[in-house]
GUVO-527539 format. One record per residue (C-alpha): x, y, z; chain. Coordinates in nm, 3 decimals. Layout:
N
ATOM     east    north       up  tordo
ATOM        X        Y        Z      A
...
***
This chain:
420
ATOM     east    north       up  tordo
ATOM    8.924   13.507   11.212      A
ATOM    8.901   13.344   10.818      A
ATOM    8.830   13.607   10.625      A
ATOM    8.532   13.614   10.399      A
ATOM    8.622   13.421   10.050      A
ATOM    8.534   13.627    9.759      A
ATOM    8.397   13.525    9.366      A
ATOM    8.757   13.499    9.253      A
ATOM    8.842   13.303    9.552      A
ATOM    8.581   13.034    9.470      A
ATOM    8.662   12.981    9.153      A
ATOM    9.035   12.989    9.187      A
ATOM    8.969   12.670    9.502      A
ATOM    8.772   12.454    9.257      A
ATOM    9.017   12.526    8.942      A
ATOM    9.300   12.433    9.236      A
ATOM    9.124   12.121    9.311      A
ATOM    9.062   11.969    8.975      A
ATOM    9.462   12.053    8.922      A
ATOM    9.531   11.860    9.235      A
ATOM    9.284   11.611    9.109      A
ATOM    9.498   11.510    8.783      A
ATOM    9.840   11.583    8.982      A
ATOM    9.761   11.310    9.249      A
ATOM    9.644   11.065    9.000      A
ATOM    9.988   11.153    8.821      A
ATOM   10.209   11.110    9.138      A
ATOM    9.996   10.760    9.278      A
ATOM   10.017   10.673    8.967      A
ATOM   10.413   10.575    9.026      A
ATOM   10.318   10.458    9.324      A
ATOM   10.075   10.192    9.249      A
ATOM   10.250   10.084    8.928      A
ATOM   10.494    9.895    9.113      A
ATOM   10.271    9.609    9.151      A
ATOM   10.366    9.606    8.736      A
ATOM   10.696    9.656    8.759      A
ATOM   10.783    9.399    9.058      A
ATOM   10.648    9.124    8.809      A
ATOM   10.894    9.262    8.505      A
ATOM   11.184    9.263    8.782      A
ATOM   11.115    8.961    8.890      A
ATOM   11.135    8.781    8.506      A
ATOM   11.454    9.013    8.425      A
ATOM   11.691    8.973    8.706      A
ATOM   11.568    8.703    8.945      A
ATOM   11.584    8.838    9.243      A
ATOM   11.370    8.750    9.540      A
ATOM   11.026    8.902    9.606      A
ATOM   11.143    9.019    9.912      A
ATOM   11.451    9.192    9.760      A
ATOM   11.210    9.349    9.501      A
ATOM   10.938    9.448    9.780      A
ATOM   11.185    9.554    9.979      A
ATOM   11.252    9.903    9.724      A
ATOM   10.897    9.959    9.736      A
ATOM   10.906    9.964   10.123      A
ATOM   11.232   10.188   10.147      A
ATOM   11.034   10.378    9.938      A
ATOM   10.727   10.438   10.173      A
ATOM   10.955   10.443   10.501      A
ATOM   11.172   10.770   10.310      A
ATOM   10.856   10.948   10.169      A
ATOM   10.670   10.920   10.520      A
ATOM   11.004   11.037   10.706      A
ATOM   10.991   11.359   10.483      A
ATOM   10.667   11.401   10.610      A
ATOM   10.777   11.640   10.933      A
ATOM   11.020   11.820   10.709      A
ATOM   10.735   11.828   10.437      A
ATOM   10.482   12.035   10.715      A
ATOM   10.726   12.240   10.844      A
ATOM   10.850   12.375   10.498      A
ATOM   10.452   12.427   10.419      A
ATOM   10.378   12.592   10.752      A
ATOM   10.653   12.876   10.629      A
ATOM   10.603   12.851   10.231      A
ATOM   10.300   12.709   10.141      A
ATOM   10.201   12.400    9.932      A
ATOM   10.311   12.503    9.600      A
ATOM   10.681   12.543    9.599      A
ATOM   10.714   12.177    9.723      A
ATOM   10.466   12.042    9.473      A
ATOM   10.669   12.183    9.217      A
ATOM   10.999   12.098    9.345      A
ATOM   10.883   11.747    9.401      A
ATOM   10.757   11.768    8.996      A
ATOM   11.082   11.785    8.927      A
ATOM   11.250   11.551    9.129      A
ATOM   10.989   11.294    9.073      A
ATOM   11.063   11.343    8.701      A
ATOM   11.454   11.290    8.729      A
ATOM   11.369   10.974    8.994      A
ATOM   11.209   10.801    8.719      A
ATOM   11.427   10.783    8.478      A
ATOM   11.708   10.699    8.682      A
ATOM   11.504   10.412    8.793      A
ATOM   11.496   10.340    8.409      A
ATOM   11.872   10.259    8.434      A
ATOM   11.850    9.973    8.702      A
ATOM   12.092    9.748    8.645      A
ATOM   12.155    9.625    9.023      A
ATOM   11.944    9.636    9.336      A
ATOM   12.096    9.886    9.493      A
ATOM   12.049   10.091    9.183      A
ATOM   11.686   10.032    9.266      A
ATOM   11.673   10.104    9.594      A
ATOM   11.898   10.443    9.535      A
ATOM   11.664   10.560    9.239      A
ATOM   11.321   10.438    9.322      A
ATOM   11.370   10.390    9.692      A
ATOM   11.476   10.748    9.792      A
ATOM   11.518   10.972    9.455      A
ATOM   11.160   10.925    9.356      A
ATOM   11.069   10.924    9.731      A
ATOM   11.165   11.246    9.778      A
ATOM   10.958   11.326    9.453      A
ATOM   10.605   11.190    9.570      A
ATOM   10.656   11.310    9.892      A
ATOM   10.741   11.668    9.756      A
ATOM   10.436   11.638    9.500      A
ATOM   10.195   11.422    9.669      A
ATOM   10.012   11.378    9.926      A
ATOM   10.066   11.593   10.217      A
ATOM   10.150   11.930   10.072      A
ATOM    9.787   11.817    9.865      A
ATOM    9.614   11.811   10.240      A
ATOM    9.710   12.124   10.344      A
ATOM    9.640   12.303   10.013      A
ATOM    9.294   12.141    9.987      A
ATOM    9.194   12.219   10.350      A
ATOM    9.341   12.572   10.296      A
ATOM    9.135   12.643   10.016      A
ATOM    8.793   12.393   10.170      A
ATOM    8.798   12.474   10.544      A
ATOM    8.408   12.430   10.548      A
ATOM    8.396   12.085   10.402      A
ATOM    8.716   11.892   10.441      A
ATOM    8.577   11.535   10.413      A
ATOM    8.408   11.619   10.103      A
ATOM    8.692   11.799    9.920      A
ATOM    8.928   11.581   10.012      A
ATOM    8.742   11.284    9.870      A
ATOM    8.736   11.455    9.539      A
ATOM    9.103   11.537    9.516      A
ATOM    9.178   11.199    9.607      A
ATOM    8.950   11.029    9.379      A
ATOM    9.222   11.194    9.133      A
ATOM    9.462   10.857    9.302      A
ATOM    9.186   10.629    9.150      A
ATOM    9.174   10.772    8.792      A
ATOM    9.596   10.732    8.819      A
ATOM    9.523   10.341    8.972      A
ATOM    9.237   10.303    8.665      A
ATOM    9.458   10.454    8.393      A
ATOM    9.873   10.427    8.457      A
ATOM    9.878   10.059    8.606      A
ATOM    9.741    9.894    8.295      A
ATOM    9.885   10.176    8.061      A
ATOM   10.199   10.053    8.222      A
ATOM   10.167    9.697    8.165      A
ATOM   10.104    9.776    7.818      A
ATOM   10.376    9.963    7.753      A
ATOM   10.628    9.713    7.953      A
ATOM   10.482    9.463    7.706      A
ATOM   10.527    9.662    7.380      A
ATOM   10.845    9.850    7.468      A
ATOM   10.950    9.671    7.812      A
ATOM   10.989    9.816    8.177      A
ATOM   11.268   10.075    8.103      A
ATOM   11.092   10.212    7.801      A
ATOM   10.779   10.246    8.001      A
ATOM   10.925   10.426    8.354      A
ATOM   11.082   10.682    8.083      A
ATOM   10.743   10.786    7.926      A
ATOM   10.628   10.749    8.313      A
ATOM   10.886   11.027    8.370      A
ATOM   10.737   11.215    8.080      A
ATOM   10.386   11.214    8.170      A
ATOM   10.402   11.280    8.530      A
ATOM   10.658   11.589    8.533      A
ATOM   10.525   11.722    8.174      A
ATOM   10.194   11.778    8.453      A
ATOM   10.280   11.844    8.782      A
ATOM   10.515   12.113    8.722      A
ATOM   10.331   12.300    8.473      A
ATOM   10.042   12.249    8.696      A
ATOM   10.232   12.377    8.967      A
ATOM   10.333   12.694    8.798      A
ATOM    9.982   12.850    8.638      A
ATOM    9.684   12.616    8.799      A
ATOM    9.800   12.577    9.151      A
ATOM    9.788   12.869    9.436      A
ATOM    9.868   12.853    9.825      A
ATOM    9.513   12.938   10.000      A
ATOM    9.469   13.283   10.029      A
ATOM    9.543   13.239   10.418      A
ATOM    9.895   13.105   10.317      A
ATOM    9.986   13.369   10.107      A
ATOM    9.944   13.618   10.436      A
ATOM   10.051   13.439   10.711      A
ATOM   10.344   13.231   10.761      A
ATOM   10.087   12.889   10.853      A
ATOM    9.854   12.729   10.621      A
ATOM    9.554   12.861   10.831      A
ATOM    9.499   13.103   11.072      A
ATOM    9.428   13.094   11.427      A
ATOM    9.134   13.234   11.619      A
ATOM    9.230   13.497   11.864      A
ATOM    9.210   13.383   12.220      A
ATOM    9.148   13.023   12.093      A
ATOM    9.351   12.737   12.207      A
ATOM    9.504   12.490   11.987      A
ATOM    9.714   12.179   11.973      A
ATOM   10.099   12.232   11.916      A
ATOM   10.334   11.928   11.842      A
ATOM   10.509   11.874   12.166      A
ATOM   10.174   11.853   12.365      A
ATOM   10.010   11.630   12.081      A
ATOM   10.287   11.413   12.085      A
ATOM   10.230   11.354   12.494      A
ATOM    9.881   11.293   12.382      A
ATOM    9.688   10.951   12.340      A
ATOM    9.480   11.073   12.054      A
ATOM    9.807   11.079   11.809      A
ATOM    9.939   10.756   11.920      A
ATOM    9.541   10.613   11.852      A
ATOM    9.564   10.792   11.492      A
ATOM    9.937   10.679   11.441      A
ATOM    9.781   10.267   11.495      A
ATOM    9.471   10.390   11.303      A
ATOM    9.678   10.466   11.010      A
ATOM    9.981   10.237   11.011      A
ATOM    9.755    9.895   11.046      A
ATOM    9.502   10.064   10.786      A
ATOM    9.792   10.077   10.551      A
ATOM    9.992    9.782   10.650      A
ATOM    9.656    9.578   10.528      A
ATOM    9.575    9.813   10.227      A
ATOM    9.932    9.839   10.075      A
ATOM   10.019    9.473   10.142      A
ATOM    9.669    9.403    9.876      A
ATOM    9.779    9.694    9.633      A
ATOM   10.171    9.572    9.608      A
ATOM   10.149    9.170    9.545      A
ATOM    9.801    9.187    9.397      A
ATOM    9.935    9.097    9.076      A
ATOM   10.186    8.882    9.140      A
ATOM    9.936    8.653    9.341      A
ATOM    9.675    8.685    9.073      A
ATOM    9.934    8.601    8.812      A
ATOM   10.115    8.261    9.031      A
ATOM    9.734    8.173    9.043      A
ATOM    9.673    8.118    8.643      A
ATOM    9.596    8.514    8.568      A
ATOM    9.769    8.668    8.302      A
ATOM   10.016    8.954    8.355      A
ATOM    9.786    9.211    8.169      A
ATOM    9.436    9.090    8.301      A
ATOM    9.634    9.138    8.651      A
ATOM    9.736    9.436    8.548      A
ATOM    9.359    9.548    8.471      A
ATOM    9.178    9.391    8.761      A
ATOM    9.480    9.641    8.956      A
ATOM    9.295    9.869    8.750      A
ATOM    8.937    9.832    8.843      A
ATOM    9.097    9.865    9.185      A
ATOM    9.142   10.245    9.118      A
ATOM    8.813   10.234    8.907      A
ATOM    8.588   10.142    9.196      A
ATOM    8.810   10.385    9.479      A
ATOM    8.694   10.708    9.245      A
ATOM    8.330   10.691    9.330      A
ATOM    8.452   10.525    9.691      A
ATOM    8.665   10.820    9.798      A
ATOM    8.373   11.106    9.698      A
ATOM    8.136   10.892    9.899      A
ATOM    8.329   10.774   10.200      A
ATOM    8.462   11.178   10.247      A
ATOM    8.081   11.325   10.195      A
ATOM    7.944   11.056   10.395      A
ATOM    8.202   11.129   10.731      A
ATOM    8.116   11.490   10.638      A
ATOM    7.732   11.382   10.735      A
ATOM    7.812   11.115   10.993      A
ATOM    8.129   11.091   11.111      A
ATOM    8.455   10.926   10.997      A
ATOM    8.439   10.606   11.229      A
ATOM    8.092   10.495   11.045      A
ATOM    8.226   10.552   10.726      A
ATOM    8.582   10.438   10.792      A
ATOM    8.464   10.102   10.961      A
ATOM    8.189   10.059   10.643      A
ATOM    8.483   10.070   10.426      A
ATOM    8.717    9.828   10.625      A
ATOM    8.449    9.576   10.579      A
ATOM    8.491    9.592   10.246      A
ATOM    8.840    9.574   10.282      A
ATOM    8.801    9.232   10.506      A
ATOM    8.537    9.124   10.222      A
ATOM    8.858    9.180    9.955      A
ATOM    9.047    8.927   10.145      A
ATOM    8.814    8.615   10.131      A
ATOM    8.702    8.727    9.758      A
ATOM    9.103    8.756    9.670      A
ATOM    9.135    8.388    9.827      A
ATOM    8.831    8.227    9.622      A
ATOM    8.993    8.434    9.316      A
ATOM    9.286    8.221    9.372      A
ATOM    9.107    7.866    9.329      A
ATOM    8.871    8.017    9.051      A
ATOM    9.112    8.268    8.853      A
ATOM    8.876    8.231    8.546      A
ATOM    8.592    8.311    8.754      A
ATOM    8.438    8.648    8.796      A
ATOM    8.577    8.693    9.189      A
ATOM    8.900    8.882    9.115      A
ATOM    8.661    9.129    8.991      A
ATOM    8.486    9.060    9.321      A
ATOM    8.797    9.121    9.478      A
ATOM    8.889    9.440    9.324      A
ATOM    8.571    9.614    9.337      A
ATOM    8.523    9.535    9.702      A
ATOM    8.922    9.591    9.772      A
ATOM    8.877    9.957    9.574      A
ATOM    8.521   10.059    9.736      A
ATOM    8.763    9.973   10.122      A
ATOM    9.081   10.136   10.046      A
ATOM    8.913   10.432    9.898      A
ATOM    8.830   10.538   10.269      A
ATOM    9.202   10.557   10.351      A
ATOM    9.310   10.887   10.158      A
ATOM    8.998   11.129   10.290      A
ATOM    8.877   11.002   10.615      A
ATOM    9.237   10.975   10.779      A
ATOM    9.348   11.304   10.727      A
ATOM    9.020   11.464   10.811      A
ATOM    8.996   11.301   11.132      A
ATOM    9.347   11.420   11.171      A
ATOM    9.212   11.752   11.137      A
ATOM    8.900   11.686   11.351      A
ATOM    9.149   11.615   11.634      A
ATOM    9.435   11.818   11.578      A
ATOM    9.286   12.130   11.384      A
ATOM    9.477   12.435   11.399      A
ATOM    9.749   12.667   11.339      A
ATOM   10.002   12.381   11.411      A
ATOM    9.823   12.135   11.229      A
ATOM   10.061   12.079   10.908      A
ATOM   10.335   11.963   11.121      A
ATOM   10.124   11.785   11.345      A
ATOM    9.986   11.570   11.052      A
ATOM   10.360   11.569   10.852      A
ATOM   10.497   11.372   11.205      A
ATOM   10.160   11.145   11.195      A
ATOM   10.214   11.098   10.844      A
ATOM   10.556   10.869   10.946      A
ATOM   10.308   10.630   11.097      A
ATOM   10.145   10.614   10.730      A
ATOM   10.489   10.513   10.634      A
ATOM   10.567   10.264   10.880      A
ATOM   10.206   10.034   10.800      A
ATOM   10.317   10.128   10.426      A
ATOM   10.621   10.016   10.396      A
ATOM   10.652    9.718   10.625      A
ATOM   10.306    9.554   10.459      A
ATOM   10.476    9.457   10.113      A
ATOM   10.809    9.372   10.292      A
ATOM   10.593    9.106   10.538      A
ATOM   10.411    8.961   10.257      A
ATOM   10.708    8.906   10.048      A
ATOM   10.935    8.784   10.312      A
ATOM   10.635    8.548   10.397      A
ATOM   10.621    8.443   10.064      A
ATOM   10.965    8.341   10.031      A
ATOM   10.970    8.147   10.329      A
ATOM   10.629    7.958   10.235      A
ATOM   10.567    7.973    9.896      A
ATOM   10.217    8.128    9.983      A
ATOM   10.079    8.459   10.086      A
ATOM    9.836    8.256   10.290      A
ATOM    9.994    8.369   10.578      A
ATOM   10.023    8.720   10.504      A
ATOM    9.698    8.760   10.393      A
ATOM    9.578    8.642   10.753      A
ATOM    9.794    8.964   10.911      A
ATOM    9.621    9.164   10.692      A
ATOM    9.276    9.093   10.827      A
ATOM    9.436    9.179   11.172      A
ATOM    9.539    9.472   11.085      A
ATOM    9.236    9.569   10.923      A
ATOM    9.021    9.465   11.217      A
ATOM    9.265    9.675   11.485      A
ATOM    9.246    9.936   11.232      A
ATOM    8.866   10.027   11.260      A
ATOM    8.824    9.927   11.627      A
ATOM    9.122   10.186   11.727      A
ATOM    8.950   10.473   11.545      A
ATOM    8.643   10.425   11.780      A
ATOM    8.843   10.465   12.058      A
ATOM    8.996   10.776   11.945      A
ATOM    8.662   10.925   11.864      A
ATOM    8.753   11.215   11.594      A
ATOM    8.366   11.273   11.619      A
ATOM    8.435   11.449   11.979      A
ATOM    8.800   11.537   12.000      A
ATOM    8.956   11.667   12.338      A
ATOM    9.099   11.979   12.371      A
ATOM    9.485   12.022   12.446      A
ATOM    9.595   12.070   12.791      A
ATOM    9.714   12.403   12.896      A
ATOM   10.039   12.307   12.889      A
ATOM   10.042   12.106   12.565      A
ATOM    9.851   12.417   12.358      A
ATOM    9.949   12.742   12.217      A
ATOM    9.668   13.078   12.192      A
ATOM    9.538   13.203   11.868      A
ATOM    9.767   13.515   11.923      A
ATOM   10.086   13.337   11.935      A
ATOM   10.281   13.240   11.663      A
***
């Protein structure tokens, strides 16, 4: 039975959660800068969009293969140690990436040195340490950590483009390197603490006696993971296509690098308020009202993006970006807490680290469609077409999985609160 939180306790979560606030802003941060950087690679070594795309999506595919490794090493040591080793890596990642001078330099630095890094000091050790310390109100807290991903979208992408303007693309990933390790492993070492259940037991939660829960093998054999596994990989396949080539279609359609740059920004503006709401909202509801609300706006991104392209001096790739923000916002709290909804339990951090591959997969293949379309057509028309599909199957599949009345394992798939 969860023991009963005391004074200290309280304060200590909500001091953990602004920390993991600023630290996933930090870490996304890299992530959604790309969209900057694939523009300055582009100009400086001509290689093909898909080429360049192609780093960012070996980049997804190796942080969301970590992800079983990542929940196992939680389950046994908690969130922290990875956070901070990932700190570090990420940190080192960077400014090897500064010293690119072939692709495969690229694709060794960004695609699985700073991969390693994010997925060390990012978003699934983050999970488990928020539910840990917000068992209560999972939704909620989980939209305020990851409104911390906005505030990185808002401030790093056009901080970036600045920088690669004043100082160029090297020069900028360097003081990247800077800012996001002189944070996250500070942070790491005197704001951030495993939940107090994690610094007992050997799981990031503890089980009911006589309760049954999920364990991997039996979830695995299970419909409800393979729903959540399409849930999250077309989700992101239509999110993370947008995010990647935003700027480079905004900029082949008359927008200038560094209004690009900030219209990526008002992107991550818009998500901060979106990801509060969408999480306290599923928290009242449930996650497939809020989750399809928010993949309307996501399918309302796509026709704004298109009139954005025949009107660039218009006011629609604001449009776009605000509606595009509000959507994806849903993505970071309402997929892990159905996750949990489902597959809640002692088991549940390597349950959601071998889900989390799926995240990958819809990730990384996204940017790596839209550019290879691209350089077959010369359009993203195409591509931005499999993106409403994906967006559509997205929100239909989560209604079938219904996280708002999960099943219970069967005896055979399932494991008692007294075993460990």
């Amino acid at each position: 039975m969860q023991r009963q939180r005391s004074a200290a306790d309280a304060r200590r979560a909500w001091i953990v959660l602004g920390a993991t606030f600023i630290s996933l802003g930090m870490v996304y941060g890299v992530w959604y800068s790309y969209s900057v950087f694939l523009v300055a690679l582009l100009k400086e070594f001509g290689w093909s969009r898909s080429l360049v795309s192609g780093a960012f999506s070996l980049f997804v595919i190796a942080h969301g293969l970590l992800g079983p490794l990542n929940g196992w090493l939680a389950a046994r040591v908690g969130p922290r140690p990875l956070l901070l080793g990932g700190g570090c890596v990420l940190g080192v990642g960077l400014l090897l990436v500064a010293e690119t001078t072939a692709w495969w330099h690229l694709y060794l630095a960004f695609g699985l040195v700073v991969a390693v890094g994010v997925a060390f000091a990012g978003w699934l050790p983050s999970i488990l340490l928020i539910r840990g310390w917000f068992p209560d109100r999972v939704g909620t807290a989980l939209g305020i950590a990851s409104a911390g991903i906005g505030i990185g979208i808002t401030i790093l992408v056009p901080l970036m483009q600045y920088l690669v303007d004043l100082v160029g693309w090297r020069w900028a990933y360097r003081i990247l390197a800077l800012l996001v390790a002189g944070w996250v492993v500070p942070a790491s070492l005197w704001l951030i603490r495993n939940p107090p259940e994690a610094e007992t037991v050997a799981a990031p939660g503890q089980a009911t006696p006589g309760a049954v829960y999920w364990t991997l093998s039996g979830a695995v054999r299970s419909w409800p993971f393979w729903g959540l596994a399409t849930v999250f990989c077309s989700g992101n396949v239509a999110t993370q296509m947008l995010l990647v080539h935003q700027v480079a279609y905004l900029v082949d359609h008359g927008v200038s690098a560094l209004v690009a740059a900030a219209i990526a920004g008002t992107v991550g503006l818009v998500s901060i308020p979106g990801k509060i709401g969408w999480g306290i909202l599923s928290d009242r509801t449930n996650r497939e009202i809020a989750y399809t609300l928010a993949f309307c706006c996501v399918i309302g991104s796509l026709g704004a993006l298109v009139l954005a392209g025949r009107f660039p001096a218009s006011s629609l790739p604001y449009v776009y970006a605000a509606l595009l923000g509000l959507g994806y916002a849903a993505t970071a709290p309402l997929t892990p807490a159905a996750a949990s909804d489902v597959f809640g339990g002692p088991r549940f951090s390597v349950i959601f680290g071998t889900l989390h591959v799926s995240n990958a997969v819809g990730a990384s293949s996204g940017p790596w469609i839209a550019g290879k379309i691209f350089d077959a057509t010369g359009s993203y028309t195409a591509a931005l077409w499999v993106a409403l599909g994906m967006a559509v199957i997205s929100m239909s599949v989560l209604w079938i999985v219904a996280p708002r009345r999960p099943h219970p394992p069967p005896p055979e798939s399932s494991l008692k609160g007294s075993d460990r």
